[in-house]
BALOBA-1460 file (C-alpha; in Angstrom, 3 decimals):
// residues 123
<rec num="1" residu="x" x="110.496" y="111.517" z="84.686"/>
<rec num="2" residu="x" x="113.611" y="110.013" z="83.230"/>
<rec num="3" residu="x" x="112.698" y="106.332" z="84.309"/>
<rec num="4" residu="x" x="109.580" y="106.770" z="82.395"/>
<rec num="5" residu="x" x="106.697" y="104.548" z="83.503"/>
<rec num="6" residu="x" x="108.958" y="102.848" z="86.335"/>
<rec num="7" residu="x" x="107.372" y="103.053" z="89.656"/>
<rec num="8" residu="x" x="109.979" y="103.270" z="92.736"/>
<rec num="9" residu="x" x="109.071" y="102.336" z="96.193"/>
<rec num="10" residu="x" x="111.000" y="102.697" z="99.552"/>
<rec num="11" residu="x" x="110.508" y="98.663" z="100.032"/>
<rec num="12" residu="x" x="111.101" y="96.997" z="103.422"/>
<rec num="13" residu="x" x="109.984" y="95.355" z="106.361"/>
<rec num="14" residu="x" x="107.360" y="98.313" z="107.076"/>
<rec num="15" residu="x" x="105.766" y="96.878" z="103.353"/>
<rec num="16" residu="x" x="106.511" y="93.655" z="104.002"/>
<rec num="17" residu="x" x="108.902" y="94.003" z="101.345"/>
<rec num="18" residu="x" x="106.026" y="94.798" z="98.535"/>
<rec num="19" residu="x" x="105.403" y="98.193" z="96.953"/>
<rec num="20" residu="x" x="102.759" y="100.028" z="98.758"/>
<rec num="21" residu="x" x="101.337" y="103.407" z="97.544"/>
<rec num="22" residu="x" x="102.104" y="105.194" z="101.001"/>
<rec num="23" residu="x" x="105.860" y="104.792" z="100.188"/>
<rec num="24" residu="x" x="105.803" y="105.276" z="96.570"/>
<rec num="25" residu="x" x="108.837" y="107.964" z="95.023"/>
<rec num="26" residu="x" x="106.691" y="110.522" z="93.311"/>
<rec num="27" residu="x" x="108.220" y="112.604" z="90.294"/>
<rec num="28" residu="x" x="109.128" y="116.511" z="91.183"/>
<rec num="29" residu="x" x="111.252" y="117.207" z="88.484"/>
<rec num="30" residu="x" x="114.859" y="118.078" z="87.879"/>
<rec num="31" residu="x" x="115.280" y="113.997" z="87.685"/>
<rec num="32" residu="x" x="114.132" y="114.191" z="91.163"/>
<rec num="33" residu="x" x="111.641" y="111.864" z="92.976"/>
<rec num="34" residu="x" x="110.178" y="111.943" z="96.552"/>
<rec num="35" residu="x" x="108.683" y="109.271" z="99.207"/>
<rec num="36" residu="x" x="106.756" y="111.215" z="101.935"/>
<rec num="37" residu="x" x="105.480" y="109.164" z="105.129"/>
<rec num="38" residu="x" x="105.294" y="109.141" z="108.513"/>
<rec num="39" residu="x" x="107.188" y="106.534" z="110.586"/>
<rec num="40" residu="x" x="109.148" y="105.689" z="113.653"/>
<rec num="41" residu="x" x="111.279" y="102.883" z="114.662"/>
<rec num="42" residu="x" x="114.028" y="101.152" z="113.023"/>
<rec num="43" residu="x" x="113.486" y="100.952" z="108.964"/>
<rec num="44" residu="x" x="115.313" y="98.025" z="106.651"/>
<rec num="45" residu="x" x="115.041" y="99.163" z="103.210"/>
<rec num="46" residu="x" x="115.629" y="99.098" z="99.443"/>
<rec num="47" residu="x" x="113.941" y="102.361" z="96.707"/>
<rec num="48" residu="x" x="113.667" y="99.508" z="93.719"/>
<rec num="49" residu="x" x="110.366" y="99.233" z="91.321"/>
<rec num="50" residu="x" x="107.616" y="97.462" z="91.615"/>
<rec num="51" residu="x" x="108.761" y="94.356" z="89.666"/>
<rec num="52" residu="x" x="108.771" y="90.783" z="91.594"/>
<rec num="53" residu="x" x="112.176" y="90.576" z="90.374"/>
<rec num="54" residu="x" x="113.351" y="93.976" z="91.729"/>
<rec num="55" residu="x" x="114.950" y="94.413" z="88.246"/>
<rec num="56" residu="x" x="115.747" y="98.251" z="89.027"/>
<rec num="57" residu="x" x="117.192" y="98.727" z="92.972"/>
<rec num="58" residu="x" x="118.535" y="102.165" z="94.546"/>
<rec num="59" residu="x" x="120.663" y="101.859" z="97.616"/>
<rec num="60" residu="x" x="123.627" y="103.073" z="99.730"/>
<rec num="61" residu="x" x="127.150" y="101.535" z="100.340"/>
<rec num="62" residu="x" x="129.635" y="103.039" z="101.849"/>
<rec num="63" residu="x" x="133.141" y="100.910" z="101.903"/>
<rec num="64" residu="x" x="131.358" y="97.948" z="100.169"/>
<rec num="65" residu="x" x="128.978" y="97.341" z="103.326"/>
<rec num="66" residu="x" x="125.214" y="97.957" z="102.431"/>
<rec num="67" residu="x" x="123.830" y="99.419" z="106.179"/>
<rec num="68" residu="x" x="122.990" y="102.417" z="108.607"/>
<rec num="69" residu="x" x="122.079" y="105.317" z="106.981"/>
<rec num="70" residu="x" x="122.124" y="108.662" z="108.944"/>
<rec num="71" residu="x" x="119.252" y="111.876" z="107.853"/>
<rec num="72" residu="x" x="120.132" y="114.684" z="106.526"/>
<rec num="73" residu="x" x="123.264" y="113.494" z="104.870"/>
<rec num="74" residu="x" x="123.892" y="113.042" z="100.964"/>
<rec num="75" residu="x" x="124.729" y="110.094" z="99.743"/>
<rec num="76" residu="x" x="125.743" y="108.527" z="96.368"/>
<rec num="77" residu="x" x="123.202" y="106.011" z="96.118"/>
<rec num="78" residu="x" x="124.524" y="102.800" z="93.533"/>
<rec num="79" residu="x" x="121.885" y="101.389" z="90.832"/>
<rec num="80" residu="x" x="122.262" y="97.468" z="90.887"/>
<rec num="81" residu="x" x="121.718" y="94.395" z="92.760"/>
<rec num="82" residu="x" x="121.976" y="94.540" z="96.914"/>
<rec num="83" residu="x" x="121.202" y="90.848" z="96.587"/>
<rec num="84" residu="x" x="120.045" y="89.657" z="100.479"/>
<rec num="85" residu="x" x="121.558" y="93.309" z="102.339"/>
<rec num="86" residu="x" x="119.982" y="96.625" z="102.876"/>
<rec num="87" residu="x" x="120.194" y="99.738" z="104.383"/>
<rec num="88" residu="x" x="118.792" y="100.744" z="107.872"/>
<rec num="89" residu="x" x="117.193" y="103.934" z="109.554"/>
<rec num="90" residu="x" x="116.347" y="104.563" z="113.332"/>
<rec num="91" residu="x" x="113.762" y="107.175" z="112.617"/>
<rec num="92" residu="x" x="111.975" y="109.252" z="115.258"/>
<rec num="93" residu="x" x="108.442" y="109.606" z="115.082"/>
<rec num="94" residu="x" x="108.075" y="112.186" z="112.503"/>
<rec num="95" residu="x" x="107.460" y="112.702" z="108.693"/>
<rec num="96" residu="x" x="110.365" y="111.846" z="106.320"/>
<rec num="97" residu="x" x="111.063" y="112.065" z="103.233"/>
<rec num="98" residu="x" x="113.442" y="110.282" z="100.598"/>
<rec num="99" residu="x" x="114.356" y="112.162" z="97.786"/>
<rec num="100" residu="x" x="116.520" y="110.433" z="94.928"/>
<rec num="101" residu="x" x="118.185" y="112.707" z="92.372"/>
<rec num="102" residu="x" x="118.776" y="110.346" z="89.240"/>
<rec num="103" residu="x" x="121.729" y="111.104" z="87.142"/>
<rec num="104" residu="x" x="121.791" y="112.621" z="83.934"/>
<rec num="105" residu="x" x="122.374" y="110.641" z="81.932"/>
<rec num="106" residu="x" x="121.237" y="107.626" z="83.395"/>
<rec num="107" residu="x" x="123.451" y="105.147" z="84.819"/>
<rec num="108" residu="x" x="122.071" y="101.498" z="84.925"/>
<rec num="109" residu="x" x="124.773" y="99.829" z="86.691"/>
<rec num="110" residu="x" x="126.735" y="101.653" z="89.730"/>
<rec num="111" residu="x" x="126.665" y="105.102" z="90.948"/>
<rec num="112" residu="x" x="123.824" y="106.827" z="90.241"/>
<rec num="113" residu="x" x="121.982" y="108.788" z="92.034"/>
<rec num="114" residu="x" x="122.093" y="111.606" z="94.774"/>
<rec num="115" residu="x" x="119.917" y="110.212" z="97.947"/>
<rec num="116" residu="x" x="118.987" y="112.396" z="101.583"/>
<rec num="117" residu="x" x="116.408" y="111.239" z="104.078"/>
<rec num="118" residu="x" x="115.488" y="113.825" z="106.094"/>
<rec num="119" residu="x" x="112.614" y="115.120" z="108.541"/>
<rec num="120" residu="x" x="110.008" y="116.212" z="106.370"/>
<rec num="121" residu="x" x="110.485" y="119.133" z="103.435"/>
<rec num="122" residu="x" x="108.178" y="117.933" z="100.500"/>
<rec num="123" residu="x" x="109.108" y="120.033" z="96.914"/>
């Protein structure tokens, strides 16, 4: 895929913050990559690498505020540092998936990806 060997992870309190193969992003092509799981509840999250450092982190802010996310809605999702904040999903008990459409070309620093959680619909 276009980030190469880099692992992403949808990394949160449901990992205990650590990248865990049920949540990893899987390549499907067309710069696109895919978490599928099954959850329910209330999910704080990053999609960054598996790095201690979280050198490479994917997330969503809408008027400079890092938060609630709604399914089935597109966002731009900004490459960078969220530093302490993340983004939050109340999630029915279902399957979901997080797909993450990575620009071409890529953007290291600011908007740069197209990002949807929805109920389940794995490529």
């Amino acid at each position: 895929g276009p980030l190469g060997d880099t692992q992403l992870y949808v990394r949160g309190d449901h990992s205990g913050w650590q990248p865990d193969a049920a949540y990893e992003l899987k390549y499907k092509g067309n710069n696109t990559y895919q978490a599928v799981f099954s959850f329910s509840g209330t999910m704080n999250f990053k999609v960054a690498d598996d790095s201690d450092d979280w050198d490479i982190q994917y997330f969503v802010s809408q008027d400079d505020v890092i938060g609630q996310l709604e399914t089935s809605t597109y966002y731009r999702a900004i490459r960078g540092n969220a530093g302490v904040d993340n983004n939050q999903l109340q999630l029915a008990a279902d399957t979901w998936s997080i797909k993450l459409n990575i620009d071409d070309p890529i953007v290291l620093n600011g908007e740069a990806a197209d990002y949807i959680v929805e109920s389940c619909s794995p490529l």
